[in-house]
N, C-alpha and C positions, 0 to 999 in steps of 0.2 A: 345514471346513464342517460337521463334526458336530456342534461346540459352537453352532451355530444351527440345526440342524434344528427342523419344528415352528414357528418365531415368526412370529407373523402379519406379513404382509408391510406392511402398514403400519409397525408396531412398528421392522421391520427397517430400513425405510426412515428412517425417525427417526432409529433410532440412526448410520447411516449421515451422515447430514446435521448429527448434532450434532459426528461426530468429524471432517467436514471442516470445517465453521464454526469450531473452535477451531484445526485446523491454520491455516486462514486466518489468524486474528487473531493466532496464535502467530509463521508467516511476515511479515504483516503487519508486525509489531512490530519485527523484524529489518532489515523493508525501511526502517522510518526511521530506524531507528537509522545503518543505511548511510548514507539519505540527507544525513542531520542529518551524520554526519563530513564526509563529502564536502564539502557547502558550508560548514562553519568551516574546513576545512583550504585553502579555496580562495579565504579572505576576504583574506589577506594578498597574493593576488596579482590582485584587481578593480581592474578600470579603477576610476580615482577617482570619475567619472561614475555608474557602477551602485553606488560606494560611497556617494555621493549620495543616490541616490535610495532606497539602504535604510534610513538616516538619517532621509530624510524621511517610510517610511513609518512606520518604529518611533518616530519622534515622533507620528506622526498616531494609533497606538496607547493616547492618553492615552482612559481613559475615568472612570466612575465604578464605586462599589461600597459595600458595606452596613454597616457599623460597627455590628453588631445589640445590643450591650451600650447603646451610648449611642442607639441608633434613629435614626444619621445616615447621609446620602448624602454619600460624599465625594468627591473627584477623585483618582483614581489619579496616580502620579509615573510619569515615565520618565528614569533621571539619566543623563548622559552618561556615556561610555566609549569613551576612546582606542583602547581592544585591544578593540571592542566584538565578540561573537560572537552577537546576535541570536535570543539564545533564547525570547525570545515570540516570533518569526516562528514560525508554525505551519507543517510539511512541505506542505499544501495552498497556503500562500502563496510559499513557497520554491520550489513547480515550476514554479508558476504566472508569479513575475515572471519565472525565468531560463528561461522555453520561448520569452518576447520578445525573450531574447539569447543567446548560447553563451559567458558569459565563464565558468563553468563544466564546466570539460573533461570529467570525470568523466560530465556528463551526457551530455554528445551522442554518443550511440550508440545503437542497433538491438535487436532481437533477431529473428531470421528466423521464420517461422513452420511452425509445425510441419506444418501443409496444404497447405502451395503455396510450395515453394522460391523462389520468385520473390518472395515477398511478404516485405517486414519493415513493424515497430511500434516506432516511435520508442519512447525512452525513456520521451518525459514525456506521449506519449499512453496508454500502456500505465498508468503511476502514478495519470493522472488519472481513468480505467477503474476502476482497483485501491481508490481514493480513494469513487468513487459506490457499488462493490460494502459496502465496509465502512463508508460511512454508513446505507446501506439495514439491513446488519443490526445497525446501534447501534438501529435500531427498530424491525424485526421481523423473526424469524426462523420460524414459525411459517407463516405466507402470505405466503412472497416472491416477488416479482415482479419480475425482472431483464430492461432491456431491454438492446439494442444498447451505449448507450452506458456500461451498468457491463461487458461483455465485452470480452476484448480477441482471443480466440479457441473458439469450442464445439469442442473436440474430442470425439470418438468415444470409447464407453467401452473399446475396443479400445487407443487411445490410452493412457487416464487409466489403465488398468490397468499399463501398459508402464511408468509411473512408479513413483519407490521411496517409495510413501506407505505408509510404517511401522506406522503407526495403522489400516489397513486391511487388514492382515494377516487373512486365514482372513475376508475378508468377500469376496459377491460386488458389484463395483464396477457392475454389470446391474442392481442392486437403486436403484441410487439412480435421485430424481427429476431430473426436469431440471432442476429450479433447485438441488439439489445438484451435479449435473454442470458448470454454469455457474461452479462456484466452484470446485470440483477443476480446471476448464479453468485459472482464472484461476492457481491455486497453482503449476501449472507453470510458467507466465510469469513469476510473482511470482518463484520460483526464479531463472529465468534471471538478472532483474533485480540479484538482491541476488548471487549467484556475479559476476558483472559488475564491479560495484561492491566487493569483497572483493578483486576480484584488482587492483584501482586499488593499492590500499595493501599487496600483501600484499611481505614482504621479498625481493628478488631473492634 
């Protein structure tokens, strides 16, 4: 604590909120990565049905685009693929079709809650939380404004402290505002998520 004595508490507060924002998008980055295995590793074993239906959206995925040398609009391709593994399906769309079904194993699961033993949060309610938080700050981080549905739990700074967020080392976690708290909440969850999904694959 001695190497921030003195810093005005705004200041403090900032720097606080900028080194949880990057922990987010650092974690973030991790959780699709999980995600995105998880569903190629689970393409080979979909009902033909849902295999269907992803076909038909990654055909409906034809758009257009700019050919700025020659000043043309043109229409994008989508070519077929036997072994296809759907990599323009964006992790927003991938939660989204299979929360309508369980033919992904890896997904359907929990994580309990930190406040209320009684209580869990579905996988893909928790991602699609995780998903509005980190759209929010692709466009502002400066005045954000987090409701209900980018959270997926506000814990206590009592809590967020009890966690091992490395980057926050020799800071006090009292300092942060509430809409940093909102996102160190969510980090822990983000955690669970992705140790969850690590231990699908990890070698017996």
């Amino acid at each position: 604590m001695n190497g921030i004595k003195g810093i005005d508490a705004s200041v403090l507060s900032c720097q606080l909120k900028s080194i949880v924002v990057f922990d987010f998008l650092n974690e973030y980055n991790r959780l699709e990565q999980e995600i995105r295995r998880a569903f190629e590793n689970s393409i080979p074993s979909l009902p033909l049905k849902v295999l269907k239906q992803l076909y038909f959206y990654y055909g409906g995925k034809i758009g257009t685009y700019i050919e700025y040398e020659s000043q043309t609009l043109k229409l994008s391709s989508v070519d077929f693929q036997e072994n296809e593994h759907f990599k323009e399906l964006s992790i927003n769309q991938i939660v989204k079709i299979f929360k309508n079904n369980t033919s992904v194993e890896a997904f359907n699961f929990s994580v309990e809650s930190i406040q209320h033993s009684t209580t869990e949060y579905s996988f893909y309610d928790c991602v699609i939380r995780l998903l509005n938080m980190r759209n929010k700050l692709a466009h502002e981080v400066m005045h954000l404004k987090f409701a209900d549905r980018d959270l997926i739990e506000l814990l206590s700074y009592e809590q967020i402290s009890q966690e091992p967020f490395n980057l926050l080392q020799n800071f006090d976690v009292q300092k942060m505002d509430d809409m940093t708290r909102y996102i160190a909440s969510n980090i822990v969850y983000m955690r669970k998520l992705v140790s969850k999904l690590e231990s699908t694959f990890a070698t017996p």
